[in-house]
Biopython code that builds the backbone (N, CA, C, O; Angstrom):
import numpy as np
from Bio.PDB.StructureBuilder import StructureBuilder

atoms = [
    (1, "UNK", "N", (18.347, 52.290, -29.125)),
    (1, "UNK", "CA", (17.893, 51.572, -30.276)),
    (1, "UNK", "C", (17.287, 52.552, -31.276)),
    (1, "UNK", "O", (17.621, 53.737, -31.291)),
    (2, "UNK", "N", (16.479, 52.082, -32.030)),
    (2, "UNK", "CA", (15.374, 53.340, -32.738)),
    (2, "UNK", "C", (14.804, 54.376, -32.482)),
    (2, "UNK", "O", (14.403, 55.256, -33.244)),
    (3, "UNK", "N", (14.736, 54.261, -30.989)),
    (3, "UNK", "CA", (14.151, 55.442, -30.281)),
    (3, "UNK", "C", (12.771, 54.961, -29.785)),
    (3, "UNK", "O", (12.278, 55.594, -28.850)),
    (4, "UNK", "N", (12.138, 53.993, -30.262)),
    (4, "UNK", "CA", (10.610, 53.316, -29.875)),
    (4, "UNK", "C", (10.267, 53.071, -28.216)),
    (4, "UNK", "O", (10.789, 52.017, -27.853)),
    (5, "UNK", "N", (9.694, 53.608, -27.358)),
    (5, "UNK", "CA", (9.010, 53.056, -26.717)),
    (5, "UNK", "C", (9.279, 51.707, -25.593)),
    (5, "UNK", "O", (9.083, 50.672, -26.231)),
    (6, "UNK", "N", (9.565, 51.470, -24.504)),
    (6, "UNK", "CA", (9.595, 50.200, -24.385)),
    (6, "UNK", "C", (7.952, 49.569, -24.004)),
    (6, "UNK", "O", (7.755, 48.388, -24.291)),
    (7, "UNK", "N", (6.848, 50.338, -23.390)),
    (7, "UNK", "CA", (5.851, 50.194, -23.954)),
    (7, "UNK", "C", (5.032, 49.258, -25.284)),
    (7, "UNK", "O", (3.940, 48.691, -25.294)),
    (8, "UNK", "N", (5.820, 49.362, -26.068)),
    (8, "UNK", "CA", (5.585, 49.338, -27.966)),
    (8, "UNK", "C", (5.973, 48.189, -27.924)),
    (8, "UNK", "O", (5.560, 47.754, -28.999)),
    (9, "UNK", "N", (6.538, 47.295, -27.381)),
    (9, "UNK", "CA", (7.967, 46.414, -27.279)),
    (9, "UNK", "C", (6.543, 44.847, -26.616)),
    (9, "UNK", "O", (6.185, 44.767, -25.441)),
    (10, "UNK", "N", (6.146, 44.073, -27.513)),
    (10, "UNK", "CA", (5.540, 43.021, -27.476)),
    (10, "UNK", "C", (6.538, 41.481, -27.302)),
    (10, "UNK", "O", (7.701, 41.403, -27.696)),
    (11, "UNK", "N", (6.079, 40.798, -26.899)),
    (11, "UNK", "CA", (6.789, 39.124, -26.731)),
    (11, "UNK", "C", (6.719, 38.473, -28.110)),
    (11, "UNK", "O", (7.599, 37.737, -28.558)),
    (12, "UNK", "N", (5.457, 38.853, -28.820)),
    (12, "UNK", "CA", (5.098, 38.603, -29.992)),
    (12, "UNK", "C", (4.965, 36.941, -29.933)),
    (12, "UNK", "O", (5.110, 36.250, -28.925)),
    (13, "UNK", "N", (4.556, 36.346, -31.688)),
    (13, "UNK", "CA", (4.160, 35.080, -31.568)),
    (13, "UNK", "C", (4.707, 33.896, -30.672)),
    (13, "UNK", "O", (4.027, 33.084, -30.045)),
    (14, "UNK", "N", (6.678, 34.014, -30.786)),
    (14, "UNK", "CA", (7.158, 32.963, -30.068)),
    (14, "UNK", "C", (6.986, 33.336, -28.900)),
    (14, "UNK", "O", (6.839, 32.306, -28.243)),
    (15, "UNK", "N", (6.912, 34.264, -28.208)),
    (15, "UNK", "CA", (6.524, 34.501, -26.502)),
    (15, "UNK", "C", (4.976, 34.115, -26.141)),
    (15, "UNK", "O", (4.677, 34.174, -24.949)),
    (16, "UNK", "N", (3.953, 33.719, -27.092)),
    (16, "UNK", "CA", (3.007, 32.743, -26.744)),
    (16, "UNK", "C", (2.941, 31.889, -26.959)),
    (16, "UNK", "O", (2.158, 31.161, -26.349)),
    (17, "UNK", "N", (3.848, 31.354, -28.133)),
    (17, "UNK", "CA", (4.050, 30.043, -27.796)),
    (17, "UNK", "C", (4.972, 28.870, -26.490)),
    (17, "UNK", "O", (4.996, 27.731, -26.024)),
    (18, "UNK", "N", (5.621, 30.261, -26.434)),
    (18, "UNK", "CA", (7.101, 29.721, -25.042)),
    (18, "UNK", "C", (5.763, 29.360, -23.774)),
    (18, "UNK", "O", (5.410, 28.326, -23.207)),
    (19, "UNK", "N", (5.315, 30.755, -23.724)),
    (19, "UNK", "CA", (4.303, 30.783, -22.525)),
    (19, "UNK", "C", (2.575, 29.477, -22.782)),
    (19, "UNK", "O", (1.884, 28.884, -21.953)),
    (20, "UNK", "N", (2.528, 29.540, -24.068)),
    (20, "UNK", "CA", (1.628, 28.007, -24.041)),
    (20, "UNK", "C", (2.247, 27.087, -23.647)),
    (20, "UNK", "O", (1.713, 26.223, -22.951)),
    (21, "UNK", "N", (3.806, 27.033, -24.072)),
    (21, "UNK", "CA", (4.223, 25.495, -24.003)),
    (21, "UNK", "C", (4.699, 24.772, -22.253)),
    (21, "UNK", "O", (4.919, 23.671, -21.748)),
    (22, "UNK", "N", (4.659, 26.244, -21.845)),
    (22, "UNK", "CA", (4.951, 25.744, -20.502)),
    (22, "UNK", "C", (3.646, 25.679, -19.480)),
    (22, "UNK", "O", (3.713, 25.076, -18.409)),
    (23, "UNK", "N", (2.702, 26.221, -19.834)),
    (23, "UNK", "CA", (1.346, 26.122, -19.097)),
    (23, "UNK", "C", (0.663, 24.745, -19.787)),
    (23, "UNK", "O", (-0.308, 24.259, -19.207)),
    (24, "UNK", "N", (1.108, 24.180, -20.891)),
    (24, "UNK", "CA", (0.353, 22.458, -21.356)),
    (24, "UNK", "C", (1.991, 21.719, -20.251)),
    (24, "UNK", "O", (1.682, 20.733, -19.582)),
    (25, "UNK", "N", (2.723, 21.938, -20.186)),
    (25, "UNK", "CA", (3.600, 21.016, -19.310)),
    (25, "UNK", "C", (3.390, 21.194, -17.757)),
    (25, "UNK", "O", (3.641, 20.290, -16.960)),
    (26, "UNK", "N", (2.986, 22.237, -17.450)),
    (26, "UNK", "CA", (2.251, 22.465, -16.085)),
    (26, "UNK", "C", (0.975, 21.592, -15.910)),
    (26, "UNK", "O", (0.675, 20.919, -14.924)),
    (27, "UNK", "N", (0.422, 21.714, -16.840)),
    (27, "UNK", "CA", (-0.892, 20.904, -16.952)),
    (27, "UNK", "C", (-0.471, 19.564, -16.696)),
    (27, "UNK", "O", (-0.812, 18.929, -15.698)),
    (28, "UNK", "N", (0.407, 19.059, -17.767)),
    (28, "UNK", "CA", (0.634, 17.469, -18.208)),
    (28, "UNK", "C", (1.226, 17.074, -16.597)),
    (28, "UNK", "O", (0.858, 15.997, -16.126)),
    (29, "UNK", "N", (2.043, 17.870, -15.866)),
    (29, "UNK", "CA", (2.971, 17.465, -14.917)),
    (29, "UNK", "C", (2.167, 17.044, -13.484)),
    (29, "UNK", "O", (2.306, 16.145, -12.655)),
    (30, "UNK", "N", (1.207, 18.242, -13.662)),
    (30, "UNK", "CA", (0.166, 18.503, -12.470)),
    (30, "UNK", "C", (-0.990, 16.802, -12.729)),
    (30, "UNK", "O", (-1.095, 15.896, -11.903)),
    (31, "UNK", "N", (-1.451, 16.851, -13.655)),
    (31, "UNK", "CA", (-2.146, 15.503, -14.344)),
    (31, "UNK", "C", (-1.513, 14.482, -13.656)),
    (31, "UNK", "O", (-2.208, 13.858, -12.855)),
    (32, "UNK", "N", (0.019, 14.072, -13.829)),
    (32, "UNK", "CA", (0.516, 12.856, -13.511)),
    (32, "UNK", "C", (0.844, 12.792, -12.040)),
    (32, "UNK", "O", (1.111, 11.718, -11.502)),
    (33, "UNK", "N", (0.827, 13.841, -11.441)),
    (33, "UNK", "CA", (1.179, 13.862, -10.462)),
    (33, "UNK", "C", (0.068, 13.226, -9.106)),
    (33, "UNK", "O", (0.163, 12.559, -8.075)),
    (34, "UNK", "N", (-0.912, 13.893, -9.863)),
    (34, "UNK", "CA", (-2.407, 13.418, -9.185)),
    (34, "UNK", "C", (-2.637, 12.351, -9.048)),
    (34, "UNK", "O", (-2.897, 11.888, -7.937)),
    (35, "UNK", "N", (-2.604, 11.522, -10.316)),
    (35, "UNK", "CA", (-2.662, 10.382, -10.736)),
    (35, "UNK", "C", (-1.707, 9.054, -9.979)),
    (35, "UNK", "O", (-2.067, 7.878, -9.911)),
    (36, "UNK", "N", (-0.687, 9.516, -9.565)),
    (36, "UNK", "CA", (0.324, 8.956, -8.987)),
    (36, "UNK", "C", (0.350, 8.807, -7.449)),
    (36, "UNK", "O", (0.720, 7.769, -6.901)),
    (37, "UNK", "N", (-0.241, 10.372, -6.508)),
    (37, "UNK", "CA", (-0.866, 10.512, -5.327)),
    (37, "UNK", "C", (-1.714, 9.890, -5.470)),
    (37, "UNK", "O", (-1.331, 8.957, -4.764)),
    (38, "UNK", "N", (-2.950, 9.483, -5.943)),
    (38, "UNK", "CA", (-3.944, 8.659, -6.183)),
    (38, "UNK", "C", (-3.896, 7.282, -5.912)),
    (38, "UNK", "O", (-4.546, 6.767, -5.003)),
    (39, "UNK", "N", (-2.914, 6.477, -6.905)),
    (39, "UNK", "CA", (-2.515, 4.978, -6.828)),
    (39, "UNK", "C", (-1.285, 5.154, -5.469)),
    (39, "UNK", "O", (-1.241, 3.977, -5.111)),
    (40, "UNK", "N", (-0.650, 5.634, -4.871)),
    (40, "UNK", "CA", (-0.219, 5.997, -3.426)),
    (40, "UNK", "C", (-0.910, 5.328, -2.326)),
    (40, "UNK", "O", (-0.709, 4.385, -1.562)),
    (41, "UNK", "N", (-2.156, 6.546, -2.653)),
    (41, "UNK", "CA", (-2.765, 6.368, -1.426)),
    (41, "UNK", "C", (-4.034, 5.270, -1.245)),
    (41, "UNK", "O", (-4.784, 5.078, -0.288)),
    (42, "UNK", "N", (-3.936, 4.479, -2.890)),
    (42, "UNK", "CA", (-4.512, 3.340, -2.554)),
    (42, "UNK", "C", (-3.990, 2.461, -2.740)),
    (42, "UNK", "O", (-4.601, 1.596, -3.368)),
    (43, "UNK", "N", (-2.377, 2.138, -2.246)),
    (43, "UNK", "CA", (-1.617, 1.241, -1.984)),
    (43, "UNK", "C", (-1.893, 1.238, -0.897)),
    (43, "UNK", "O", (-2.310, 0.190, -0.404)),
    (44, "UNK", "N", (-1.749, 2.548, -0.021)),
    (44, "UNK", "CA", (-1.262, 2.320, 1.946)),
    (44, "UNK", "C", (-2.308, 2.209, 1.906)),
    (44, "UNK", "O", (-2.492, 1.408, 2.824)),
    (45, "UNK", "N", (-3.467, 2.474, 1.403)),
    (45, "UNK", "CA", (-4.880, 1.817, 2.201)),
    (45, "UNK", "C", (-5.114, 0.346, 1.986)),
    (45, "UNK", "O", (-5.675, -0.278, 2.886)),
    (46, "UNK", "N", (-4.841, -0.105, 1.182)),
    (46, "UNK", "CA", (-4.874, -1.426, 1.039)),
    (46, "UNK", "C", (-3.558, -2.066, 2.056)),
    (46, "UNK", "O", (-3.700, -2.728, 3.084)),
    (47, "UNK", "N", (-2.735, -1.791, 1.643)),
    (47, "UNK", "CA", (-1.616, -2.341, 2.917)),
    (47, "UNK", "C", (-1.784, -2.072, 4.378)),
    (47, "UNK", "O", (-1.096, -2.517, 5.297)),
    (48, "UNK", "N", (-3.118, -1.029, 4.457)),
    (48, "UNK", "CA", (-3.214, -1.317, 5.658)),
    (48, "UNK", "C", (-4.961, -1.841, 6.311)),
    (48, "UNK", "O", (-5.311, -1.853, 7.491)),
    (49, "UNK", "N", (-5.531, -2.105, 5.472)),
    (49, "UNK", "CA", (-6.590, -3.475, 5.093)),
    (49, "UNK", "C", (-6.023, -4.972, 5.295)),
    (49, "UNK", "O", (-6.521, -6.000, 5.753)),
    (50, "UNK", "N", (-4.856, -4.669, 4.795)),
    (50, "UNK", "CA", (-4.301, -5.930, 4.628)),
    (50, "UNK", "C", (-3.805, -6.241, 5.874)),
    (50, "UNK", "O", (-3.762, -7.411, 6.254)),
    (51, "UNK", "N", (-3.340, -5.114, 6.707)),
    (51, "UNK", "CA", (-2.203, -5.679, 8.197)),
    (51, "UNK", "C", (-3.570, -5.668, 8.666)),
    (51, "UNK", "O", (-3.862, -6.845, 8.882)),
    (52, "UNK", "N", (-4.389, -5.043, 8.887)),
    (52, "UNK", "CA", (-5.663, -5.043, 9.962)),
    (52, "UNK", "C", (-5.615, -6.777, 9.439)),
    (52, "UNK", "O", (-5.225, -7.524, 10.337)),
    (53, "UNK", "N", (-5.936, -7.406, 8.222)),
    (53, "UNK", "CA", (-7.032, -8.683, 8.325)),
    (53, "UNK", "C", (-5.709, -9.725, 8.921)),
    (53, "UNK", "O", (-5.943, -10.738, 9.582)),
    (54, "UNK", "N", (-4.732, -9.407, 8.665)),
    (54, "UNK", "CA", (-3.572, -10.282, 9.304)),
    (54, "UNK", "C", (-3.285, -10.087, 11.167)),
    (54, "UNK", "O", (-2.890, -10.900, 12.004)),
    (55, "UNK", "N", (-3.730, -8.508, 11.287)),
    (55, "UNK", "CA", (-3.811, -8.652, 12.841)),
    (55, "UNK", "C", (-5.080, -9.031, 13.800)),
    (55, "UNK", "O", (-5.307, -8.722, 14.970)),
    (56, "UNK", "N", (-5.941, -9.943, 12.713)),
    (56, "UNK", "CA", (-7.142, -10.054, 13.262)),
    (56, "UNK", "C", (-7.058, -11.584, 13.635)),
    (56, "UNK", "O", (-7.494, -12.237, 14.584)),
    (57, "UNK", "N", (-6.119, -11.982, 12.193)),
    (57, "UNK", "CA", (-5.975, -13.425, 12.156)),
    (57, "UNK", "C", (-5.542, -13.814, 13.379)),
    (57, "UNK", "O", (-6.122, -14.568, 14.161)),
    (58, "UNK", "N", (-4.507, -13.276, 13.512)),
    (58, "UNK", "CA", (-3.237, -13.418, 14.862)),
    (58, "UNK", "C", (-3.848, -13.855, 16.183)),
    (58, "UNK", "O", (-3.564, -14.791, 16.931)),
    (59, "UNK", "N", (-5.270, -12.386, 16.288)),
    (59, "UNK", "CA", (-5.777, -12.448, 17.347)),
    (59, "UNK", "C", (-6.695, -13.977, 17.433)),
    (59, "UNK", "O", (-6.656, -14.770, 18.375)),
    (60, "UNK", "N", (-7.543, -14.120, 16.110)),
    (60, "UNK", "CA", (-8.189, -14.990, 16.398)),
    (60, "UNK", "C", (-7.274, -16.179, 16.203)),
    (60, "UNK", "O", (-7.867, -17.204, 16.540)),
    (61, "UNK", "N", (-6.375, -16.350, 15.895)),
    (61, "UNK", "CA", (-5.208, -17.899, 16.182)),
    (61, "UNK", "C", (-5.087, -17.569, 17.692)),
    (61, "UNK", "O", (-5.505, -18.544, 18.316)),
    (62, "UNK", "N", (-4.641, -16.487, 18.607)),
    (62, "UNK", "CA", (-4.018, -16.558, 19.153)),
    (62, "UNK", "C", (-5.034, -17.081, 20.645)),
    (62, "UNK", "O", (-4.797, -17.719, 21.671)),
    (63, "UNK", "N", (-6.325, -16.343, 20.004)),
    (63, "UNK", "CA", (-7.780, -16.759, 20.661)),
    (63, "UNK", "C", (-8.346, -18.421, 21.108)),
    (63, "UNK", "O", (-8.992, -18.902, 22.038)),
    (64, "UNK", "N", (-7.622, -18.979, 19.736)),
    (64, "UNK", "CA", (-8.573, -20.184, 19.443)),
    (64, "UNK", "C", (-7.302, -20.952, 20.164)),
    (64, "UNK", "O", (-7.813, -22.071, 20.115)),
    (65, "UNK", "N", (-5.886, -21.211, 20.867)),
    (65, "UNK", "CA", (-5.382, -21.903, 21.386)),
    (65, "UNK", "C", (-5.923, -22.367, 22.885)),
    (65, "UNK", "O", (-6.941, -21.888, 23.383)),
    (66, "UNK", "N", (-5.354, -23.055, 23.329)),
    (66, "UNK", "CA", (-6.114, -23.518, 24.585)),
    (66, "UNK", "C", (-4.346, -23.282, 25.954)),
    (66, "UNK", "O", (-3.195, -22.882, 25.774)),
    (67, "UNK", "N", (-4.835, -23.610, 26.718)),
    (67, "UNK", "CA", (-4.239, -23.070, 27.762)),
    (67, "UNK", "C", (-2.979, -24.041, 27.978)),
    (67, "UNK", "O", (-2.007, -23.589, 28.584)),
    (68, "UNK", "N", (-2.967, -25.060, 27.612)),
    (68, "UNK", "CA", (-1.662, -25.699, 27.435)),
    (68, "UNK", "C", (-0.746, -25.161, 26.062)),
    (68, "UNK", "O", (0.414, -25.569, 26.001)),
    (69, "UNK", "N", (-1.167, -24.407, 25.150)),
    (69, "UNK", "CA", (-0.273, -24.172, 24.133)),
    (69, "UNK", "C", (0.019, -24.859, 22.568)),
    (69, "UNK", "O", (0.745, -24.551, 21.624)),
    (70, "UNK", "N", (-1.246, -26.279, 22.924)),
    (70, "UNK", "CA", (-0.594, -26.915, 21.586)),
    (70, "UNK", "C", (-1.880, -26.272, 20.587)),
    (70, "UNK", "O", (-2.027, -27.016, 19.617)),
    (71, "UNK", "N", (-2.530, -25.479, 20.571)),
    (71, "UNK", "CA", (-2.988, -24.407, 19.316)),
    (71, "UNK", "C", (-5.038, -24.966, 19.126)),
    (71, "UNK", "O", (-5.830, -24.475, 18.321)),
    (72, "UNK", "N", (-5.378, -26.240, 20.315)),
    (72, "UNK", "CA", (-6.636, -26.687, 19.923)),
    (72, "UNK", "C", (-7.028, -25.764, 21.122)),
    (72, "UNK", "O", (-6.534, -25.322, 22.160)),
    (73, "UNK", "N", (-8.631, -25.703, 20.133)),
    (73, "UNK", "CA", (-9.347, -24.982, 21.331)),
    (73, "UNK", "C", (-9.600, -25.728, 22.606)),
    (73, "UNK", "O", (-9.284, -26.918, 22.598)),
    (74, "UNK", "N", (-10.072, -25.272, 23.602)),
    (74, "UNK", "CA", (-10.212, -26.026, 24.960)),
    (74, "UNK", "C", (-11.509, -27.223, 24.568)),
    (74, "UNK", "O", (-12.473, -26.885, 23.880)),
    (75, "UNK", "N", (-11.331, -28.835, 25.196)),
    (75, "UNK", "CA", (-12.708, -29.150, 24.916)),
    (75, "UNK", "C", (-12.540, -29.916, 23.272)),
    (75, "UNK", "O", (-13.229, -30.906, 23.023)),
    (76, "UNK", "N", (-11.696, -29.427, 22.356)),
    (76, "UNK", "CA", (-11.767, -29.547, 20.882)),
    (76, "UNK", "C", (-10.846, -30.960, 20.239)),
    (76, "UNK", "O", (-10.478, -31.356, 19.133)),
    (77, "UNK", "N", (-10.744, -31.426, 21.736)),
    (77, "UNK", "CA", (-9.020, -32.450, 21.093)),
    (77, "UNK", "C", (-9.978, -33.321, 20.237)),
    (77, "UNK", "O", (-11.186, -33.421, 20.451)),
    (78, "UNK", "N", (-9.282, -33.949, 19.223)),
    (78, "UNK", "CA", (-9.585, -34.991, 18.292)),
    (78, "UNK", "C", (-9.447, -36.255, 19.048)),
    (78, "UNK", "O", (-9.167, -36.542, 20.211)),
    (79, "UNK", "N", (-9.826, -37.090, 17.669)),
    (79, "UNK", "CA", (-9.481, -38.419, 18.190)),
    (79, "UNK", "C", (-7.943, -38.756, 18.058)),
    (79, "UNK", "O", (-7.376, -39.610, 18.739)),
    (80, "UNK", "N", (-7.473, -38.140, 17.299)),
    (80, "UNK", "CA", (-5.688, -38.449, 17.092)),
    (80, "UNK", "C", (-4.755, -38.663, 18.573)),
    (80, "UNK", "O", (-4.299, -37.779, 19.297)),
    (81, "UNK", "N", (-4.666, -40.052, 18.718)),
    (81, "UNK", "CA", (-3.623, -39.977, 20.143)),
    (81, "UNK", "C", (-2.330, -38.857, 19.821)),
    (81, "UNK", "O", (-1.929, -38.439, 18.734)),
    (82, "UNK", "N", (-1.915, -38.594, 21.036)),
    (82, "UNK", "CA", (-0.669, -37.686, 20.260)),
    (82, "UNK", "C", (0.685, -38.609, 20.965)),
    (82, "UNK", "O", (0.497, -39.569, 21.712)),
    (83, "UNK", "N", (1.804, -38.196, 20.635)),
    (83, "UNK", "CA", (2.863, -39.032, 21.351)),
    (83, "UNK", "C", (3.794, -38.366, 22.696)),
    (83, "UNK", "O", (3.684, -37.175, 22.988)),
    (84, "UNK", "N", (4.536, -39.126, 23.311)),
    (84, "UNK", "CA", (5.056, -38.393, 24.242)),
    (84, "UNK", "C", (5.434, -36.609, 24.056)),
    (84, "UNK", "O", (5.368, -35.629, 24.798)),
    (85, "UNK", "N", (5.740, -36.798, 23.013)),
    (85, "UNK", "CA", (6.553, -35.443, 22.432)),
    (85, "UNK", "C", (5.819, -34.508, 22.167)),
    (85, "UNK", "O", (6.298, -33.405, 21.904)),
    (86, "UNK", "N", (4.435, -34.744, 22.174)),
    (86, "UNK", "CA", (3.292, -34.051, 22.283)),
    (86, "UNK", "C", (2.670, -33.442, 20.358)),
    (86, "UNK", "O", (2.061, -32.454, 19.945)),
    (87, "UNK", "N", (3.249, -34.655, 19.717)),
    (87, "UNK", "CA", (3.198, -34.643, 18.452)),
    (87, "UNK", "C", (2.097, -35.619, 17.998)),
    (87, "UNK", "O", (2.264, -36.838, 18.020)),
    (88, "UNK", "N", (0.915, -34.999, 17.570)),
    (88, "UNK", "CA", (-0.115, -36.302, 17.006)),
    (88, "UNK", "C", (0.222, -36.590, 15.681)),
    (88, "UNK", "O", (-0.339, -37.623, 15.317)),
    (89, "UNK", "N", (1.124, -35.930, 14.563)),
    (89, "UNK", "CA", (1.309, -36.518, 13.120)),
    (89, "UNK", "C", (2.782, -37.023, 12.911)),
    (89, "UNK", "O", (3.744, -36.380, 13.329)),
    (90, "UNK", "N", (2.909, -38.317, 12.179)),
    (90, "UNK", "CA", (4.332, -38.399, 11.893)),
    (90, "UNK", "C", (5.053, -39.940, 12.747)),
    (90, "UNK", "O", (4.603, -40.404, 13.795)),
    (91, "UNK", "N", (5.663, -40.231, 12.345)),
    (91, "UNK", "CA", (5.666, -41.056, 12.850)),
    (91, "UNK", "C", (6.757, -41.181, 14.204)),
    (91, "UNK", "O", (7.637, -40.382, 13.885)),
    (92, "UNK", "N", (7.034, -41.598, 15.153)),
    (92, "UNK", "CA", (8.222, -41.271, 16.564)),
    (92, "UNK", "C", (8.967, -41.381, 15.861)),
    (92, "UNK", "O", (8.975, -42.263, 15.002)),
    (93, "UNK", "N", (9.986, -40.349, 16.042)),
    (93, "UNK", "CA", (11.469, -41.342, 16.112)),
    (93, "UNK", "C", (12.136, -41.176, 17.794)),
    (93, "UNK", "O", (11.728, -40.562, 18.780)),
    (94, "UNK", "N", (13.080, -41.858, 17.599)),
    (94, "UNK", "CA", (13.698, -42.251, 18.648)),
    (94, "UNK", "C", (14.604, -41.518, 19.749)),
    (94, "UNK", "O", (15.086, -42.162, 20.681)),
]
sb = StructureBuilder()
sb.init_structure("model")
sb.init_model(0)
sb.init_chain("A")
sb.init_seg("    ")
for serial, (resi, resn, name, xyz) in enumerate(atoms, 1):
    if name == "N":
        sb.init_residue(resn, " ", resi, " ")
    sb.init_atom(name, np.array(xyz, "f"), 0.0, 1.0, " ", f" {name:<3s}", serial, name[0])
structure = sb.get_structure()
């Protein structure tokens, strides 16, 4: 070339701007990314708040049945006669 130096030899203005523009998109990318891990991981915590209070339910339905199976606690029957079919609502059919 001219004979200059490669030393001498700068990026000059557009090589700080190239190099700003990709350290604000590093930034912006890194930002959303966080933000996104964030609402993530307070989905699965909530979805799993949520299976705990549903596997609690289970237990305590599965608690509160009585030993024949039709879902009253032991001791708890109502006054509702039930019918052969072992159905207290509704009317027989045949």
């Amino acid at each position: 070339m001219n004979g200059a130096p490669s030393s001498m030899v700068s990026p000059g203005l557009w090589g700080f701007f190239a190099f700003f523009l990709l350290g604000l998109a590093l930034y912006l990318l890194m930002r959303n990314m966080n933000a996104r891990m964030r609402r993530m991981s307070y989905r699965s915590e909530e979805l799993a708040r949520e299976a705990e209070r549903e596997l609690a339910a289970e237990k305590a339905r599965k608690a509160g049945r009585s030993k024949d199976g039709r879902g009253t606690p032991e001791g708890a029957h109502g006054d509702t006669p039930e019918r052969a079919d072992g159905d207290a609502n509704g009317p027989a059919s045949g």
